[in-house]
N, C-alpha and C positions, 0 to 999 in steps of 0.2 A: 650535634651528634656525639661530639670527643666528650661534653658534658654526662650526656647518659650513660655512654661507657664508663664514666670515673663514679658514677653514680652507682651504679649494681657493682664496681668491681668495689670500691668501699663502702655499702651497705649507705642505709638512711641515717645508723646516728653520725655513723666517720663521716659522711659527706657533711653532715650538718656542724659540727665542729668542725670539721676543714674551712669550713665558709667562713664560719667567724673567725679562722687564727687567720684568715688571709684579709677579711674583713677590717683587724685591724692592724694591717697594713697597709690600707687603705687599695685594694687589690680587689676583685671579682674572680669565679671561675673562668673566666673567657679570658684574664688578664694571665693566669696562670696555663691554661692551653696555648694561649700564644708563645710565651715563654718558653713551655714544651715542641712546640713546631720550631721556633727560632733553633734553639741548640741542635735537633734534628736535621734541620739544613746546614746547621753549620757541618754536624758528625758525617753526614752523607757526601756532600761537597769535597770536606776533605778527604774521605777515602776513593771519590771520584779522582780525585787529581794525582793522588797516592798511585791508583791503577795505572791509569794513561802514563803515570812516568815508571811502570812496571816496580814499582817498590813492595809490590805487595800478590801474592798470588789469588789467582779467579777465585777460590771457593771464601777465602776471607771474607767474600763480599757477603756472605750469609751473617756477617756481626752487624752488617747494617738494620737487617730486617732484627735480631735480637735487642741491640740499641733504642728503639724505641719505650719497650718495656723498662728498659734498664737505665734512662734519660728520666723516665716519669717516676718512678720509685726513690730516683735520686733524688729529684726536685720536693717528689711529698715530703721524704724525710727531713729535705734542710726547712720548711714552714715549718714541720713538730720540731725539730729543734729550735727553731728560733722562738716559739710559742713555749716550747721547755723552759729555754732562756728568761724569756721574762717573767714567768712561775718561780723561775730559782728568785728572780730580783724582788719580786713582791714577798717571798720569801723570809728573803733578806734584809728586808725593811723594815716590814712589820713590827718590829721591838720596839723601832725608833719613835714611829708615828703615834703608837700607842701612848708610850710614855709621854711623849708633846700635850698629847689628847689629854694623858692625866691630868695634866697642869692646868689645869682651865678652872676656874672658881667654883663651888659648890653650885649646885641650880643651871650650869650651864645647859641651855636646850642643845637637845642632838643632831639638831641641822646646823646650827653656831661652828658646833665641830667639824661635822661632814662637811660644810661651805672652806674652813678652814686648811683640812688637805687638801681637798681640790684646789687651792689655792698655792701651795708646794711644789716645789722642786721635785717632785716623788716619782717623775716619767710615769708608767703604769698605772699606778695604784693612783696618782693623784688625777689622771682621766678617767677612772672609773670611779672615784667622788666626783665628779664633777658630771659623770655621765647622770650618779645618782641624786644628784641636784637638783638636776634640773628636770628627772622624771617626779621628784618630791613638789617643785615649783608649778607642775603638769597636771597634781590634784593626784601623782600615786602617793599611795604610803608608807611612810619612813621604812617598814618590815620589809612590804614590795619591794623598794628601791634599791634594801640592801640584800634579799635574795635575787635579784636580776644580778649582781657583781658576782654571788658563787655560780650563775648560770652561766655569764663572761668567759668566768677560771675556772681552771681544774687545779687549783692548788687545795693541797687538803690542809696545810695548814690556814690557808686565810677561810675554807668555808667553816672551820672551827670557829675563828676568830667572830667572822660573820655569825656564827648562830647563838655565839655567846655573847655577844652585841646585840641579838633579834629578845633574846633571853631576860638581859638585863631591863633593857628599852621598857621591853611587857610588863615587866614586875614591878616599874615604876621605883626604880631606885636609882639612886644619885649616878649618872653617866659619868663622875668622876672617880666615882667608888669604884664602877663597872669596869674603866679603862683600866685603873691602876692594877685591878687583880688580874686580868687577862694580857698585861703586859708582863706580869710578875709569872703567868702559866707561860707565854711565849718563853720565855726568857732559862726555864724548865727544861721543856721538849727542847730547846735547842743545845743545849747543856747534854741532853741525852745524845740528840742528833750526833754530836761532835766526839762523845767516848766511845760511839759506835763507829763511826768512821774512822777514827783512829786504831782502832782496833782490826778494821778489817783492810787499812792502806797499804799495811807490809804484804797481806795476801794479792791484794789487785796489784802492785807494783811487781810483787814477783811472776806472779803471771804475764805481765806487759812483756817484762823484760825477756823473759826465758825463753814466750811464743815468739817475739821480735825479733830479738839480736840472739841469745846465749847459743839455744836448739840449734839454729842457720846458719851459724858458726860451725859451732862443732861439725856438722853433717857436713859441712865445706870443708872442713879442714880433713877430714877421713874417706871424703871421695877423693880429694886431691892426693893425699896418702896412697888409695888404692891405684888410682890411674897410674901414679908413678911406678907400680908393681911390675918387675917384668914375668909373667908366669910360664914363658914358652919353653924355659928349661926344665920346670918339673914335667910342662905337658910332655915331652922331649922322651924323658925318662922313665914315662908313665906314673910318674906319682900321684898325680892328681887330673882329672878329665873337666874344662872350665869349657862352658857354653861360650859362645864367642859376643851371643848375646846377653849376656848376663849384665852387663855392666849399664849397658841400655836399657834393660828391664830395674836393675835399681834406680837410674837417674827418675824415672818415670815414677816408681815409688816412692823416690825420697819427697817428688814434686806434690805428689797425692797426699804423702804424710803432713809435708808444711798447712796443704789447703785445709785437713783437718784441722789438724792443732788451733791453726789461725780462727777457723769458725768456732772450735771448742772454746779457746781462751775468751773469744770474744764475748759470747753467751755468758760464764760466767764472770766475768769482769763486768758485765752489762748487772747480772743478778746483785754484784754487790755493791753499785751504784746505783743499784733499786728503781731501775729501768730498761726492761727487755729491749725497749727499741734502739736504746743505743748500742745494741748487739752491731746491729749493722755497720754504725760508725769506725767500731773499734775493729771490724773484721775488713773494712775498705782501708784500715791504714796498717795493723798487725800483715795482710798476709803480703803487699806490695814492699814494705820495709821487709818482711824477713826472706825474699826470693830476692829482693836485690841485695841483701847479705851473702846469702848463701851462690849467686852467681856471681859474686866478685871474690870473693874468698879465696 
């Protein structure tokens, strides 16, 4: 039943990549709903025991019913991240293996190679040669074997890699020739990758900082300022007419303004790390660091 729910609430292709990032962790969707029931008993349990010892008031209990959504969202994110993770690492590898791969004698056949990584220390990338081994061993063909690895990943740099490998294979030229120029393109793009990061670090860093600690600061330090105010002498005087609530209505806004900022910064510090979904990440740790700034201040 919890399966078909995660089914229409993520559509057929997200459920169908979810399967395989959990797939290779050696995991099921029923491995992962149980995991989702576990933390929910645990969340419920504890604010059972919260209540009965009066720590916490009757209408709270409405976070339990919200916590389920909010337990499962968490859980899906940290699979895409961990499956981002190892996209970063195959990545990051890639130069390496290639250039290994150059080195191989003129004439080398392309399963000699493929058998080769999969033989490596490579974590990732060296079980997806090896996956592709042994479907090449199974009677598919070398092409097949190596488009089932871009259907594995979503890295766009290794489907590059792969098609420029499906490319050279076809045209029937030397696999050593093939390796050494697409390690010399990797080696490029990555060169690109690194002046554009660099470039755009001072921005995402200044965002971190500002929405984090700077803003939550400051706004503490100028409510504290005002609270120390005594105004009942001008009211006294008539100089001035102050709401008695006013001061209550800014805490309230200054609360509202941190939640933006936090959501905002996160969005685009997520944009210029050139993945929206880690908007989430960066908005679960921005807006809890900058409220417990701004309440201890």
């Amino acid at each position: 039943m919890f399966e078909n729910i995660i089914f229409k609430l993520l559509g057929s292709e997200k459920y169908d990549s979810f399967i395989l990032y959990l797939n290779k962790d050696h995991k099921t969707i029923t491995d992962f709903t149980k995991e989702i029931a576990l933390f929910y008993t645990i969340f419920v349990i504890s604010f059972i025991v919260l209540f009965v010892l009066d720590y916490i008031l009757w209408y709270y209990l409405i976070i339990i019913i919200l916590s389920l959504p909010i337990i499962f969202f968490c859980l899906y994110y940290y699979e895409l991240f961990k499956e981002n993770q190892r996209q970063k690492y195959i990545d990051g590898i890639l130069q390496d293996i290639l250039l290994q791969a150059s080195l191989f004698p003129k004439g080398t056949e392309i399963t000699k190679i493929i058998q080769y990584i999969s033989e490596q220390d490579y974590k990732y990338i060296s079980l997806e040669f090896r996956i592709a081994l042994k479907q090449i061993k199974k009677g598919y063909s070398v092409t097949k074997s190596l488009q089932e690895i871009c259907t594995r990943n979503k890295s766009k740099l290794l489907e590059r890699v792969i098609n420029l490998l499906i490319v050279g294979y076809k045209s029937g030229k030397d696999m050593h020739f093939v390796f050494n120029k697409i390690s010399q393109y990797i080696l490029h793009i990555q060169e690109l990758e690194r002046e554009r990061y660099s470039s755009l670090a001072i921005q995402k860093y200044t965002l971190l900082v500002s929405a984090a600690i700077l803003v939550p600061l400051i706004l503490g330090w100028i409510q504290n300022i005002i609270a120390g105010f005594d105004f009942s002498s001008f009211q006294n005087i008539g100089v001035i007419k102050i709401d008695s609530n006013l001061q209550i209505y800014a805490k309230y806004a200054t609360w509202i303004y941190l939640f933006e900022l936090s959501a905002i910064s996160s969005y685009f510090v997520a944009l210029i790390d050139g993945n929206k979904k880690k908007s989430i990440i960066y908005f679960l740790i921005i807006l809890p660091v900058s409220l417990l700034i701004f309440f201890f201040v």
